[in-house]
CHARMM-style PDB file with segment names, atoms N, HN, CA, C and O in Angstrom:
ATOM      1  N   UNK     1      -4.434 -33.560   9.215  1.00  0.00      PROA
ATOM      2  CA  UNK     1      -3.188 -32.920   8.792  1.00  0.00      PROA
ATOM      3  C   UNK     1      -3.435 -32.013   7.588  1.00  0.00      PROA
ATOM      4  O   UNK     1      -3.174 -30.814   7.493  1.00  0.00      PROA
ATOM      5  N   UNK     2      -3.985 -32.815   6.700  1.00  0.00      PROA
ATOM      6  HN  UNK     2      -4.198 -33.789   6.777  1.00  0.00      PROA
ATOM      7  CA  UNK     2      -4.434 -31.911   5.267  1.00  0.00      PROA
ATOM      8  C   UNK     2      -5.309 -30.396   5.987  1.00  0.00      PROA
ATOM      9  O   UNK     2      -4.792 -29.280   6.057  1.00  0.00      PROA
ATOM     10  N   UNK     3      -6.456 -30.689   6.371  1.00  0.00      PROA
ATOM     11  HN  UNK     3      -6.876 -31.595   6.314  1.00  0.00      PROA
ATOM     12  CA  UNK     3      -7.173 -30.053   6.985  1.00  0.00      PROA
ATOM     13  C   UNK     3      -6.204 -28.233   7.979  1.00  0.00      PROA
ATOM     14  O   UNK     3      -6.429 -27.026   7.888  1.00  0.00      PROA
ATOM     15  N   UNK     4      -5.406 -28.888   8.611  1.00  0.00      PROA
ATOM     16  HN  UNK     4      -5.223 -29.868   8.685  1.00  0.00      PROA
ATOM     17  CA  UNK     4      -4.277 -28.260   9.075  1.00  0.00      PROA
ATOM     18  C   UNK     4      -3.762 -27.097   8.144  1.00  0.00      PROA
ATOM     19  O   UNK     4      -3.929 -25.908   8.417  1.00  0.00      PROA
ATOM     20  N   UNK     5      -3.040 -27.618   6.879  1.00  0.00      PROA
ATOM     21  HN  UNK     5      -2.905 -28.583   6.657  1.00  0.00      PROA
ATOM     22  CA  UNK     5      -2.275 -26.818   6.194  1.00  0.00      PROA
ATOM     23  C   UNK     5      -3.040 -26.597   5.526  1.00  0.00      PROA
ATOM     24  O   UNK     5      -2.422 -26.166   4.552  1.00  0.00      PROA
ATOM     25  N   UNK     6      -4.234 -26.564   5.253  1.00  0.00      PROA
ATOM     26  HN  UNK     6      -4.737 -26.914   6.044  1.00  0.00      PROA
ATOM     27  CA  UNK     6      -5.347 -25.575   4.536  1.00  0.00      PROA
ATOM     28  C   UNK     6      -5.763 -24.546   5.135  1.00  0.00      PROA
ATOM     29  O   UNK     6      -6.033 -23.568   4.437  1.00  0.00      PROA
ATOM     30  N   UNK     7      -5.936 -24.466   6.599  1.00  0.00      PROA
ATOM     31  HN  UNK     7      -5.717 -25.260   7.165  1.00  0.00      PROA
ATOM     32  CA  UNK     7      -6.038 -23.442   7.683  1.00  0.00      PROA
ATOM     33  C   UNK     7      -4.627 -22.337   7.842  1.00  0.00      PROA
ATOM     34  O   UNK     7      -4.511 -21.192   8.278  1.00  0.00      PROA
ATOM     35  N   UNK     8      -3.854 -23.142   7.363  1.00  0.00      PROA
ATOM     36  HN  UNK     8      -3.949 -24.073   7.009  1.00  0.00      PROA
ATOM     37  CA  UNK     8      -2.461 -22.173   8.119  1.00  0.00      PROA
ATOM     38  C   UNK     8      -2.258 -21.698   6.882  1.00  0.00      PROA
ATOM     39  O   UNK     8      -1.689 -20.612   6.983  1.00  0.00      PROA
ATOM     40  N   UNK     9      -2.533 -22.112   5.284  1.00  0.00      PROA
ATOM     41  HN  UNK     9      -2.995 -22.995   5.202  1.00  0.00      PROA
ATOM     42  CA  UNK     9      -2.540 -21.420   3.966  1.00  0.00      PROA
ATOM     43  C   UNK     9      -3.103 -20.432   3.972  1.00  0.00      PROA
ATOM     44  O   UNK     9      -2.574 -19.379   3.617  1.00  0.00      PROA
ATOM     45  N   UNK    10      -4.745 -20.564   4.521  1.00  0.00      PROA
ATOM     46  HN  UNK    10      -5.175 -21.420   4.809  1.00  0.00      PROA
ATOM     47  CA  UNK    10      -5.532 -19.539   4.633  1.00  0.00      PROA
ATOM     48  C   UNK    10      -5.395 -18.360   5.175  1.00  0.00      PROA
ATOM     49  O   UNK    10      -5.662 -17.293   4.622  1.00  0.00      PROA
ATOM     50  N   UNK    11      -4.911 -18.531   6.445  1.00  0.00      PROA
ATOM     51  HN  UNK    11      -4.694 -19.398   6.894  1.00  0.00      PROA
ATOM     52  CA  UNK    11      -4.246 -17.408   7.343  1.00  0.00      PROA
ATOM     53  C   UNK    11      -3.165 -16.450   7.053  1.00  0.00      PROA
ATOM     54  O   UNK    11      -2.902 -15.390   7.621  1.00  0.00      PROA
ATOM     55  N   UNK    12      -2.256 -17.371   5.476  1.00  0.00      PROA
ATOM     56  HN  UNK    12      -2.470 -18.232   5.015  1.00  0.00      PROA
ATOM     57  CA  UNK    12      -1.052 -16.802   5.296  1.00  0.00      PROA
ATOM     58  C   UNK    12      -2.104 -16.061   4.478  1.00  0.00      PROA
ATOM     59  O   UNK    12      -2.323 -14.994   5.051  1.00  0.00      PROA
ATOM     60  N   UNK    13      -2.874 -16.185   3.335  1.00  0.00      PROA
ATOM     61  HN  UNK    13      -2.695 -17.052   2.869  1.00  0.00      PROA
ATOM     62  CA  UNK    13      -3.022 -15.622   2.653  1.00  0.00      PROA
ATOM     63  C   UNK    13      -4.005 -14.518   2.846  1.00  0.00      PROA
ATOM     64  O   UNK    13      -3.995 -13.432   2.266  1.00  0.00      PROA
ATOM     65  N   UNK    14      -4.815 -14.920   3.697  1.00  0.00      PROA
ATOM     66  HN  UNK    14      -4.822 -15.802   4.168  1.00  0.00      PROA
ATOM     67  CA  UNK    14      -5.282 -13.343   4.475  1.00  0.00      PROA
ATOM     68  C   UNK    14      -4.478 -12.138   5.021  1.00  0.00      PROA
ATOM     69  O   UNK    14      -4.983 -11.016   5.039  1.00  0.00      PROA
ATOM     70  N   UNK    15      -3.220 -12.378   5.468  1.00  0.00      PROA
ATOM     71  HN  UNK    15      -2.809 -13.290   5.453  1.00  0.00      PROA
ATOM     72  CA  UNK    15      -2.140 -12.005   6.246  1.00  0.00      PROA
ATOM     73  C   UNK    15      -2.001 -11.488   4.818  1.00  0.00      PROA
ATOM     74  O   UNK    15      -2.086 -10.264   4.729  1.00  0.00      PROA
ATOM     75  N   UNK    16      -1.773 -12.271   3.487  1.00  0.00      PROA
ATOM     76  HN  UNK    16      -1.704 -13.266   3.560  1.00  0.00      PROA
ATOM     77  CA  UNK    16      -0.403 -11.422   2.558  1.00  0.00      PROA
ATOM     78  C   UNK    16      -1.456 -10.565   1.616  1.00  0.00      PROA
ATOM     79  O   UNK    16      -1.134  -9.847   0.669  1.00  0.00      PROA
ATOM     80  N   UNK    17      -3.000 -10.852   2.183  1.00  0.00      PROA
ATOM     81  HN  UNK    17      -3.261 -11.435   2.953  1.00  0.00      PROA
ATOM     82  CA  UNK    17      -4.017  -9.917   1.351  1.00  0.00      PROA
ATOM     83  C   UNK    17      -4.055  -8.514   2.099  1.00  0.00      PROA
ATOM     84  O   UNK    17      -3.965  -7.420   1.542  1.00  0.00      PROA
ATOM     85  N   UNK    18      -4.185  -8.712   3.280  1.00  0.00      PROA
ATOM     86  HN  UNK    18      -4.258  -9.600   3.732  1.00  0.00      PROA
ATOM     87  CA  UNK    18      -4.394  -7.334   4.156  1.00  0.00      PROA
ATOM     88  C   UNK    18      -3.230  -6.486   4.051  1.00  0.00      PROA
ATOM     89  O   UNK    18      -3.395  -5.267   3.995  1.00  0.00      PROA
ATOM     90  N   UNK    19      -1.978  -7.029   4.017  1.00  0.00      PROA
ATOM     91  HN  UNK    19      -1.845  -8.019   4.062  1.00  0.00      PROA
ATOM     92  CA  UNK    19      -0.704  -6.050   4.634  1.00  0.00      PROA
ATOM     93  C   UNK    19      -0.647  -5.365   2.790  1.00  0.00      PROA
ATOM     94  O   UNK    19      -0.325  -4.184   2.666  1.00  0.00      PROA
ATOM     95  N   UNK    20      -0.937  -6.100   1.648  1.00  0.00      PROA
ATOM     96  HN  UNK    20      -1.198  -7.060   1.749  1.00  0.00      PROA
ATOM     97  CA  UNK    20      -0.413  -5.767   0.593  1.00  0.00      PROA
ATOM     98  C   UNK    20      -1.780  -4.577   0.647  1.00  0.00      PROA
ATOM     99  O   UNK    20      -1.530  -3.391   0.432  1.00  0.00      PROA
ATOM    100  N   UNK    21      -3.109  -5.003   0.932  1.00  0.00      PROA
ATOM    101  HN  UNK    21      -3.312  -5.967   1.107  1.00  0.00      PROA
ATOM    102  CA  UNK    21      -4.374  -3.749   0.906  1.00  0.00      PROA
ATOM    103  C   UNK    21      -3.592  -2.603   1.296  1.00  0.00      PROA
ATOM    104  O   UNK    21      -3.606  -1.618   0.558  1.00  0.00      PROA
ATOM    105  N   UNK    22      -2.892  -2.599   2.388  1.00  0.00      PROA
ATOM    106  HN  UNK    22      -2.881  -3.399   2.987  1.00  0.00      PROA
ATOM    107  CA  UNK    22      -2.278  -1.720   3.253  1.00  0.00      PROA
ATOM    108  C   UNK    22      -1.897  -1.197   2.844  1.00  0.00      PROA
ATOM    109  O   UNK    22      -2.177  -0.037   2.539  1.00  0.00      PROA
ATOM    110  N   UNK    23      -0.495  -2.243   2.500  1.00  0.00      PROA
ATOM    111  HN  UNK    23      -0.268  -3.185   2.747  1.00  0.00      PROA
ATOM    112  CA  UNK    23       0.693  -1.570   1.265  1.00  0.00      PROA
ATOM    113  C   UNK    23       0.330  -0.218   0.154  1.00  0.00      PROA
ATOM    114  O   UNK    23       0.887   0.880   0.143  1.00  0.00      PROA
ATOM    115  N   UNK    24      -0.627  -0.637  -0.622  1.00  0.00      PROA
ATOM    116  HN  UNK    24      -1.079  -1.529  -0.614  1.00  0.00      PROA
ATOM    117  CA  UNK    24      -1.371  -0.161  -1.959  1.00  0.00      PROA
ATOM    118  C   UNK    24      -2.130   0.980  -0.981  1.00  0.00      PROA
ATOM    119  O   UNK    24      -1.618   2.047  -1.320  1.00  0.00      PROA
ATOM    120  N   UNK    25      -3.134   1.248   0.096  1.00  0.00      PROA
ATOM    121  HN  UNK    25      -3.550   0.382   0.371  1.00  0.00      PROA
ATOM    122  CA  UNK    25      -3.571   2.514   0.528  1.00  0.00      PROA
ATOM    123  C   UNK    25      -2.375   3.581   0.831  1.00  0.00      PROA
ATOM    124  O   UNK    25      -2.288   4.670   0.264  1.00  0.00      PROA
ATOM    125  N   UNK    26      -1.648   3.192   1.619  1.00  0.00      PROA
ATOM    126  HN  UNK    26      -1.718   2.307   2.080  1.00  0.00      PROA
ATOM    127  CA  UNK    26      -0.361   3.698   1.849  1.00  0.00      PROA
ATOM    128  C   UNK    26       0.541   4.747   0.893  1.00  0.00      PROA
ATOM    129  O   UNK    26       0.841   5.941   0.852  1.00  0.00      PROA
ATOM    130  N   UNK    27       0.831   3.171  -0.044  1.00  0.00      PROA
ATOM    131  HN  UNK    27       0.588   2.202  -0.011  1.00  0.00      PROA
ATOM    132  CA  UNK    27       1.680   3.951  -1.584  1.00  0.00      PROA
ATOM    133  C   UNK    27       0.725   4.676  -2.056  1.00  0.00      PROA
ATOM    134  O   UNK    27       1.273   5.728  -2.384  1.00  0.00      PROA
ATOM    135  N   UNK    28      -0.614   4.758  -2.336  1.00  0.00      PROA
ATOM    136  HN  UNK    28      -1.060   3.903  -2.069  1.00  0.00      PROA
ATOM    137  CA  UNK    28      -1.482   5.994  -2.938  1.00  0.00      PROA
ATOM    138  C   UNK    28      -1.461   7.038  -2.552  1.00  0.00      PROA
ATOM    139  O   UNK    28      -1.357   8.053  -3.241  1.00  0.00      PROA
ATOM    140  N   UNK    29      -1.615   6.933  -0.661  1.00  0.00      PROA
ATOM    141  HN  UNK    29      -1.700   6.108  -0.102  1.00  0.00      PROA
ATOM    142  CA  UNK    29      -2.132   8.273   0.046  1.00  0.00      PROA
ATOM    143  C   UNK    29      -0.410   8.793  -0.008  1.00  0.00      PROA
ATOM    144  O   UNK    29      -0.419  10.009  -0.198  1.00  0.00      PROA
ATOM    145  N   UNK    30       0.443   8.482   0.055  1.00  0.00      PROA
ATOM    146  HN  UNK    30       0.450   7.494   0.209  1.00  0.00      PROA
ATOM    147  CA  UNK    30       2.106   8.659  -0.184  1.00  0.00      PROA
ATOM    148  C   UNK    30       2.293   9.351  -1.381  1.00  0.00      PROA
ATOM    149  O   UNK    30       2.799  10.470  -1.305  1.00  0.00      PROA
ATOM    150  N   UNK    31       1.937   8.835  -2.636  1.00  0.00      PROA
ATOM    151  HN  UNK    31       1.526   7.926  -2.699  1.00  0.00      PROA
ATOM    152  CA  UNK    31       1.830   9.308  -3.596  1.00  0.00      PROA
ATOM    153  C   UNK    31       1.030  10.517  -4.189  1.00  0.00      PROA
ATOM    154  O   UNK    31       1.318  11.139  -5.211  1.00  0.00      PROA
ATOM    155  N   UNK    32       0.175  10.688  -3.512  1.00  0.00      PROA
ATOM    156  HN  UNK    32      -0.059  10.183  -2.682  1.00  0.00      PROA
ATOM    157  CA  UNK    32      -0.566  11.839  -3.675  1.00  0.00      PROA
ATOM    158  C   UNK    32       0.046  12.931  -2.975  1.00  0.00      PROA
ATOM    159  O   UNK    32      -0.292  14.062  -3.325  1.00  0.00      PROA
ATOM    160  N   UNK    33       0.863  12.806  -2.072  1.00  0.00      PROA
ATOM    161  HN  UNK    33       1.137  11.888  -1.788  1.00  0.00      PROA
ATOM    162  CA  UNK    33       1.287  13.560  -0.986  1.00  0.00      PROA
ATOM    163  C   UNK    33       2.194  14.659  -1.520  1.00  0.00      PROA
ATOM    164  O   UNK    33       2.090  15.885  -1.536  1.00  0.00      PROA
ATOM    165  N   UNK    34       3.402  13.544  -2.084  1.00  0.00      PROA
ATOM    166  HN  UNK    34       3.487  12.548  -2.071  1.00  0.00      PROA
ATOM    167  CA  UNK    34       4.424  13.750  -3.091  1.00  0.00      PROA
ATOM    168  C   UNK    34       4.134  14.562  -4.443  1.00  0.00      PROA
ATOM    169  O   UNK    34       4.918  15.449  -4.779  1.00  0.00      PROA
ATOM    170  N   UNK    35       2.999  14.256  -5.223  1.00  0.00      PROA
ATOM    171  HN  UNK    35       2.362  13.536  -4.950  1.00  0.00      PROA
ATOM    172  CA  UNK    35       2.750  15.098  -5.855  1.00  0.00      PROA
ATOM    173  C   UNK    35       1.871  16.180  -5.788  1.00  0.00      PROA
ATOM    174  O   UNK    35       1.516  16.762  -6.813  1.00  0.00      PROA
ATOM    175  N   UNK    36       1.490  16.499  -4.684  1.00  0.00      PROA
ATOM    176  HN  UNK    36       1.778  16.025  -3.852  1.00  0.00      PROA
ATOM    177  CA  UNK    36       1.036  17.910  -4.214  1.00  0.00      PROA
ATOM    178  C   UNK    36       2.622  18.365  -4.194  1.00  0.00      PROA
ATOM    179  O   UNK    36       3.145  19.185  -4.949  1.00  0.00      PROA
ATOM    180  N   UNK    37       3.119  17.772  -3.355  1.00  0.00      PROA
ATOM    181  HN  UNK    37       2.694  17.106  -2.743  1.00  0.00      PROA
ATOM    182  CA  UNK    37       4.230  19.127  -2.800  1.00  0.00      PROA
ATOM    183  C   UNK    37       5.153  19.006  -4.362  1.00  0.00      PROA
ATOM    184  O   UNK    37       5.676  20.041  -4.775  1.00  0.00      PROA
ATOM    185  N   UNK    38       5.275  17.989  -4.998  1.00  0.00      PROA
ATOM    186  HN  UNK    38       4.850  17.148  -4.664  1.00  0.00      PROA
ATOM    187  CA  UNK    38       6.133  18.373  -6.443  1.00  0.00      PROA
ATOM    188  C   UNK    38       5.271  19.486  -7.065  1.00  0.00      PROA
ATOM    189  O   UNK    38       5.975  20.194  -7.786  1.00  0.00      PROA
ATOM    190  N   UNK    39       4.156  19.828  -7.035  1.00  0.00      PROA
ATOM    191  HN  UNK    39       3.585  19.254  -6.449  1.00  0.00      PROA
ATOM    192  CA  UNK    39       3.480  20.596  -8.114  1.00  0.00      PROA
ATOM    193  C   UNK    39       3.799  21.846  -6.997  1.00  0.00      PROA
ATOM    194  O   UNK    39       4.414  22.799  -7.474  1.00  0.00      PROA
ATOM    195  N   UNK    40       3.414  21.932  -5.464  1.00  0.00      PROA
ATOM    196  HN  UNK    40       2.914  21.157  -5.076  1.00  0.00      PROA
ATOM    197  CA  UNK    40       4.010  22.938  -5.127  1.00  0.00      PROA
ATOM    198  C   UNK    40       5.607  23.910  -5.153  1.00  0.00      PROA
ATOM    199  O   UNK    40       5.992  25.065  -4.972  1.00  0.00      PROA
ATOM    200  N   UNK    41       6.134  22.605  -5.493  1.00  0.00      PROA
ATOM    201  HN  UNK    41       5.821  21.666  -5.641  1.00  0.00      PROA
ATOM    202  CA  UNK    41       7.942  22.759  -5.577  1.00  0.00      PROA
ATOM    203  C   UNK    41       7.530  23.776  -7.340  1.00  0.00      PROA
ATOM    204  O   UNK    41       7.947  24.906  -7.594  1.00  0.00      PROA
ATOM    205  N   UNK    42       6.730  22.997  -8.164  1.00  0.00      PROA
ATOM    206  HN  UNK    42       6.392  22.079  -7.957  1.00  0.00      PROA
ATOM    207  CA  UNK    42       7.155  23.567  -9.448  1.00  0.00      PROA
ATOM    208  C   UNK    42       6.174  25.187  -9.223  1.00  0.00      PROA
ATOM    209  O   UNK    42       6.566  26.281  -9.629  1.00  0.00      PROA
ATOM    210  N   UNK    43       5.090  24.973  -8.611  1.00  0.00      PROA
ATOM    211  HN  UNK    43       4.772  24.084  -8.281  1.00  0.00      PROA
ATOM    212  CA  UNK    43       4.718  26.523  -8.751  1.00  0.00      PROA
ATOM    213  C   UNK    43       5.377  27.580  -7.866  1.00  0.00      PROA
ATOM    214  O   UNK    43       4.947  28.651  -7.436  1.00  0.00      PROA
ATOM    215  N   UNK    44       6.584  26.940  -7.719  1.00  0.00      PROA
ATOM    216  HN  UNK    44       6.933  26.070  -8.068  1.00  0.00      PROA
ATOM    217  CA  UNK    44       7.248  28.266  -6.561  1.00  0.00      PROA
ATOM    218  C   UNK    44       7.972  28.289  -7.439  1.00  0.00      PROA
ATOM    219  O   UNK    44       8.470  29.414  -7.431  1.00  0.00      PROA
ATOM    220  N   UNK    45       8.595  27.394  -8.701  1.00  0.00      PROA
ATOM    221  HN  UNK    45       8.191  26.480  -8.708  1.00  0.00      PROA
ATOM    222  CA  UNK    45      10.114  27.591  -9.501  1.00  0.00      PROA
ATOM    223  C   UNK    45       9.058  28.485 -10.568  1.00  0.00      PROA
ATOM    224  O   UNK    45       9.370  29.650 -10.816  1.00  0.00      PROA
ATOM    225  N   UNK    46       7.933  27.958 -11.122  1.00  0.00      PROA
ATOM    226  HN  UNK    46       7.678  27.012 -10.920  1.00  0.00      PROA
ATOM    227  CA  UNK    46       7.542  28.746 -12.053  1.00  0.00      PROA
ATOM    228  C   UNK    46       7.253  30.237 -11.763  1.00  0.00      PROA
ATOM    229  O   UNK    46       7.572  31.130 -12.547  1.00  0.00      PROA
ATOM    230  N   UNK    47       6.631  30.445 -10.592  1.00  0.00      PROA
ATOM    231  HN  UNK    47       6.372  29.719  -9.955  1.00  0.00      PROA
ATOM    232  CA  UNK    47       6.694  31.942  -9.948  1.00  0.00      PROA
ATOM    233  C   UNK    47       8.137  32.677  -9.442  1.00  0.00      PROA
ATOM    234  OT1 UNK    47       8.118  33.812  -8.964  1.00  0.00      PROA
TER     235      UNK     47
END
């Protein structure tokens, strides 16, 4: 039983390591995205 919920811990926490890896590549490549086109938004107001 112990044995059990050490396996199904494990799994959660692989599960809540990968999706958050995800999460964090995601919000970066998102974030970078966003501030290209903000710096493009400002060099069209500054021009």
């Amino acid at each position: 039983m112990d044995l059990e919920n050490g396996l199904r811990l494990l799994l959660l926490l692989q599960f809540f390591f990968s999706h958050c890896l995800t999460l964090v590549v995601v919000k970066r490549v998102l974030q970078k995205h966003v501030e290209d086109k903000a710096r493009c938004l400002c060099c069209l107001v500054i021009d």
